[in-house]
Biotite code that builds the C-alpha atoms (Angstrom):
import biotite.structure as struc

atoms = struc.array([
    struc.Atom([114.421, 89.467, 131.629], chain_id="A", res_id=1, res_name="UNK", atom_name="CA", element="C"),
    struc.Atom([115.378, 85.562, 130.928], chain_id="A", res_id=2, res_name="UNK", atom_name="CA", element="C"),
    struc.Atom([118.913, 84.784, 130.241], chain_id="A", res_id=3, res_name="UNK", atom_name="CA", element="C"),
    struc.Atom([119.861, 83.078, 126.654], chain_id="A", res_id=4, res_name="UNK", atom_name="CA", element="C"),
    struc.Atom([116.294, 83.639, 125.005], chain_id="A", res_id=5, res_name="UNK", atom_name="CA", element="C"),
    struc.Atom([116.654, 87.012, 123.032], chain_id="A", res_id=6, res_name="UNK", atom_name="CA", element="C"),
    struc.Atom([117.834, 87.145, 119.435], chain_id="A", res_id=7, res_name="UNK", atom_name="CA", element="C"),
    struc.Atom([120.967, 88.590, 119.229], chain_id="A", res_id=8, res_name="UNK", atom_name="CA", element="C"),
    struc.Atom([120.855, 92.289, 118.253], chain_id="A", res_id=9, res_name="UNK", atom_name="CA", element="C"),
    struc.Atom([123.855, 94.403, 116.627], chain_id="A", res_id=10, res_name="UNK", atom_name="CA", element="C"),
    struc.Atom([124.721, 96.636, 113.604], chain_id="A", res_id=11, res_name="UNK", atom_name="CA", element="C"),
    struc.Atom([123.942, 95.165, 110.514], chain_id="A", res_id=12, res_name="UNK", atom_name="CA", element="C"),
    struc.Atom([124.755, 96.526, 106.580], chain_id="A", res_id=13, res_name="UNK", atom_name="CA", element="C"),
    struc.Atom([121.246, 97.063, 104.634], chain_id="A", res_id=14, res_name="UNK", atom_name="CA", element="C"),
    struc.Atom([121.766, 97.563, 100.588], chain_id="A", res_id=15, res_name="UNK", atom_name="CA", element="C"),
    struc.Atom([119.476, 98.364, 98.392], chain_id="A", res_id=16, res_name="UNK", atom_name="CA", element="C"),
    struc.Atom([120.084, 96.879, 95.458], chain_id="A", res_id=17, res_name="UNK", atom_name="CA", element="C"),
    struc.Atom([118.278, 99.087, 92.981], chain_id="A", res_id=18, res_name="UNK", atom_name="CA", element="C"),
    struc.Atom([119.319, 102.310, 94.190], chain_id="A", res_id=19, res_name="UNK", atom_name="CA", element="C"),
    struc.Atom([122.775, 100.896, 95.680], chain_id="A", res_id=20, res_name="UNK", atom_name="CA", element="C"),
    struc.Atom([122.696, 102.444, 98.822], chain_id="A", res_id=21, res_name="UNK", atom_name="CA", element="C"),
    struc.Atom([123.879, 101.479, 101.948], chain_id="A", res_id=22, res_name="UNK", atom_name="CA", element="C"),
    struc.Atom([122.506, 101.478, 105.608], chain_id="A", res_id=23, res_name="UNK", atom_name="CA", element="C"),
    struc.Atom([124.189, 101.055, 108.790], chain_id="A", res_id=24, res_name="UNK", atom_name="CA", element="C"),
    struc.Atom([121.190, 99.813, 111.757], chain_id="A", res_id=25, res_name="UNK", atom_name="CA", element="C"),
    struc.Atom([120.491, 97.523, 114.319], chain_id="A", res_id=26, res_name="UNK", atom_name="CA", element="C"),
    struc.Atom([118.748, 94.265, 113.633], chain_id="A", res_id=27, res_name="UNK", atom_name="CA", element="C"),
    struc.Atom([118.060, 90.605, 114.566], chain_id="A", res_id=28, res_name="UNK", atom_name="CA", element="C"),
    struc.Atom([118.692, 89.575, 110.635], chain_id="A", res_id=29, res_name="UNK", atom_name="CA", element="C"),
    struc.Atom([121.816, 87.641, 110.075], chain_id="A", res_id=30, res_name="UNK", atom_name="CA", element="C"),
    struc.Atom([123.935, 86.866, 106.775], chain_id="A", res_id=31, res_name="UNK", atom_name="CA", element="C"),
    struc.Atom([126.579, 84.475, 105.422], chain_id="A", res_id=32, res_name="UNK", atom_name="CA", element="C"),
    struc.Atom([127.646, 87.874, 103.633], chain_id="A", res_id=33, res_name="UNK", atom_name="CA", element="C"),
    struc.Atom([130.000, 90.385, 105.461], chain_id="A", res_id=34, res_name="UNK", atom_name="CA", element="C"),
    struc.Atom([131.435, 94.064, 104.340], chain_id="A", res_id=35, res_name="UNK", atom_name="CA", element="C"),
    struc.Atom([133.567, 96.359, 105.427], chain_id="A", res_id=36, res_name="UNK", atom_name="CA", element="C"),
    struc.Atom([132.033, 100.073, 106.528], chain_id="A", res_id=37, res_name="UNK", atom_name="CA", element="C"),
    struc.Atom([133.258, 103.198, 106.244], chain_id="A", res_id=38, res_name="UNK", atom_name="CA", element="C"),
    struc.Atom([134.649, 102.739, 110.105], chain_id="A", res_id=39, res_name="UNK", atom_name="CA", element="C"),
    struc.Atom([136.758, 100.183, 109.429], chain_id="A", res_id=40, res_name="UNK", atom_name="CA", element="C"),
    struc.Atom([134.857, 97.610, 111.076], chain_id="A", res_id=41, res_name="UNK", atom_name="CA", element="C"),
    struc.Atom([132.828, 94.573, 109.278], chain_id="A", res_id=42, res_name="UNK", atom_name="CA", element="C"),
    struc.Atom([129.235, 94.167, 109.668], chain_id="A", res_id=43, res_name="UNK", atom_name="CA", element="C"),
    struc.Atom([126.651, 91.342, 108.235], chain_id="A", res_id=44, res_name="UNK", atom_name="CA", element="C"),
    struc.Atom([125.371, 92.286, 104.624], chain_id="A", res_id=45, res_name="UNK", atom_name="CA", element="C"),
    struc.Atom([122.050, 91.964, 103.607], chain_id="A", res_id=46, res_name="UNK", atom_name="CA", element="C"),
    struc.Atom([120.602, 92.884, 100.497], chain_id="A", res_id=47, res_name="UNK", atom_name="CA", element="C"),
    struc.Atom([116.965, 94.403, 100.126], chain_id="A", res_id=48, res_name="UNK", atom_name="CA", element="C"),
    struc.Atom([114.936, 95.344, 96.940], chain_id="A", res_id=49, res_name="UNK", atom_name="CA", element="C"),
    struc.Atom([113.104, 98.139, 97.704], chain_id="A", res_id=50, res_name="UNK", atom_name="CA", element="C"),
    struc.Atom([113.670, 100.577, 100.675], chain_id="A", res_id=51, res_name="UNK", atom_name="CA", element="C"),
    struc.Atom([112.858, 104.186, 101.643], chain_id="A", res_id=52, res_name="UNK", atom_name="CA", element="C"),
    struc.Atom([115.729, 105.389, 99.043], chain_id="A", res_id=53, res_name="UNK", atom_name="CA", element="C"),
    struc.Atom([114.331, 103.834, 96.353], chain_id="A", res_id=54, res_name="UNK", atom_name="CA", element="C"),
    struc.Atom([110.114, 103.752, 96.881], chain_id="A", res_id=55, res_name="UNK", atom_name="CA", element="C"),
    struc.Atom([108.355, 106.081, 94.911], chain_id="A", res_id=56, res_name="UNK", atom_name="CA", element="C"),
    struc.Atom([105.920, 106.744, 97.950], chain_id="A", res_id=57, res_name="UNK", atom_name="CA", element="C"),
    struc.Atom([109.491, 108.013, 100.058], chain_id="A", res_id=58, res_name="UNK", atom_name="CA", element="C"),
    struc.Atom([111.510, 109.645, 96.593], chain_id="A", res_id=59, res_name="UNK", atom_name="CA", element="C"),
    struc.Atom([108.199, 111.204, 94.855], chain_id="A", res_id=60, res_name="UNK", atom_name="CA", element="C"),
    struc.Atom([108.765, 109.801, 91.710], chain_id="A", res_id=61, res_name="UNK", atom_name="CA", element="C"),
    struc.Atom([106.151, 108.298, 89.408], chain_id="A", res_id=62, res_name="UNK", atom_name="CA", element="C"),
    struc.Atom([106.835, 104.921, 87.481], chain_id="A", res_id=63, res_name="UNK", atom_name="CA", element="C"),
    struc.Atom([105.510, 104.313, 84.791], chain_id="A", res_id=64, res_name="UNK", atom_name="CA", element="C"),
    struc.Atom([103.390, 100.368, 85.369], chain_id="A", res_id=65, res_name="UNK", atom_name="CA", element="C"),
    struc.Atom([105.340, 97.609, 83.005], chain_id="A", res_id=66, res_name="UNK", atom_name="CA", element="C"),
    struc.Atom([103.212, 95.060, 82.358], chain_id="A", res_id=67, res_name="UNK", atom_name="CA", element="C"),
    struc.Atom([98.834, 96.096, 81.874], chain_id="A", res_id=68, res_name="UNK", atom_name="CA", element="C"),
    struc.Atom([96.504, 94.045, 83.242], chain_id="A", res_id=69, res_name="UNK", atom_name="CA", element="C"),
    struc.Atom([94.356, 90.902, 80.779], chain_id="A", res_id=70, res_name="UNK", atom_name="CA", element="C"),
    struc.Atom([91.304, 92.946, 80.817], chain_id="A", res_id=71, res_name="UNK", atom_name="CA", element="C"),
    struc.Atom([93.108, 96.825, 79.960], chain_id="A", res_id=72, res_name="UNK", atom_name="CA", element="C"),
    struc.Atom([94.988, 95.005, 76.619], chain_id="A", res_id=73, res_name="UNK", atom_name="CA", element="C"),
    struc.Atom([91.816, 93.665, 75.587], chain_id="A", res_id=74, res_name="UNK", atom_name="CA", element="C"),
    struc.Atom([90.199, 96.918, 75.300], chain_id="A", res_id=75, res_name="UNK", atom_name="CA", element="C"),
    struc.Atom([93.445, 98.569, 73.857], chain_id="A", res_id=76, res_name="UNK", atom_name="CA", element="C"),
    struc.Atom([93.311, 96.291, 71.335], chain_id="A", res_id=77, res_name="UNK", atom_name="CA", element="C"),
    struc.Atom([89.803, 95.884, 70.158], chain_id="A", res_id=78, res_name="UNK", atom_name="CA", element="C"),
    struc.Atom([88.069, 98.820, 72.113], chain_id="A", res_id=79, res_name="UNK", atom_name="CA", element="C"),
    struc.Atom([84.259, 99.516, 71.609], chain_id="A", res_id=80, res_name="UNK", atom_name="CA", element="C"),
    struc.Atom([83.066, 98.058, 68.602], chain_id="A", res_id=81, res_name="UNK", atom_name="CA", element="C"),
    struc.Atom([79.650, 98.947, 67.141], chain_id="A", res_id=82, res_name="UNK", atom_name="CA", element="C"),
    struc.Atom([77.093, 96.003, 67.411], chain_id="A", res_id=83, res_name="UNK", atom_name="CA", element="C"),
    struc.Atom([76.294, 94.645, 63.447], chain_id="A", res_id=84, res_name="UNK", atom_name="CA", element="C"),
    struc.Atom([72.603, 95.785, 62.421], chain_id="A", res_id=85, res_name="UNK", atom_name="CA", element="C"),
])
């Protein structure tokens, strides 16, 4: 392998914000943000919105979808109506 050309590659603090938990891995990210781990040490923080703690595919939980789409309110709201004779 080249010298000097590889990202560098250490332990870096993954939170998930919506869950708030924490993960301790290896990665190429970097971050102006640092906190200290449970082993004393400090690692770069990096905050993520969704991960495998919090996705319903990885917890089984079903959410319920906020916002309907144009065409789903239109119905709601005026459903099938009758055409005039």
């Amino acid at each position: 392998m080249k010298n000097n050309i590889h990202p560098e590659y250490d332990y870096v603090i993954f939170r998930d914000t919506s869950c708030g938990r924490d993960f301790k891995i290896r990665s190429t990210c970097k971050s102006k943000q640092s906190v200290v781990w449970e082993d004393g040490n400090t690692y770069p923080l990096i905050h993520l919105d969704v991960s495998s703690a919090s996705h319903p595919v990885y917890t089984g939980e079903k959410r319920k979808v906020q916002a309907e789409g144009r065409i789903a309110q239109f119905n709601k709201r005026f459903g099938k109506r009758s055409a005039k004779s």
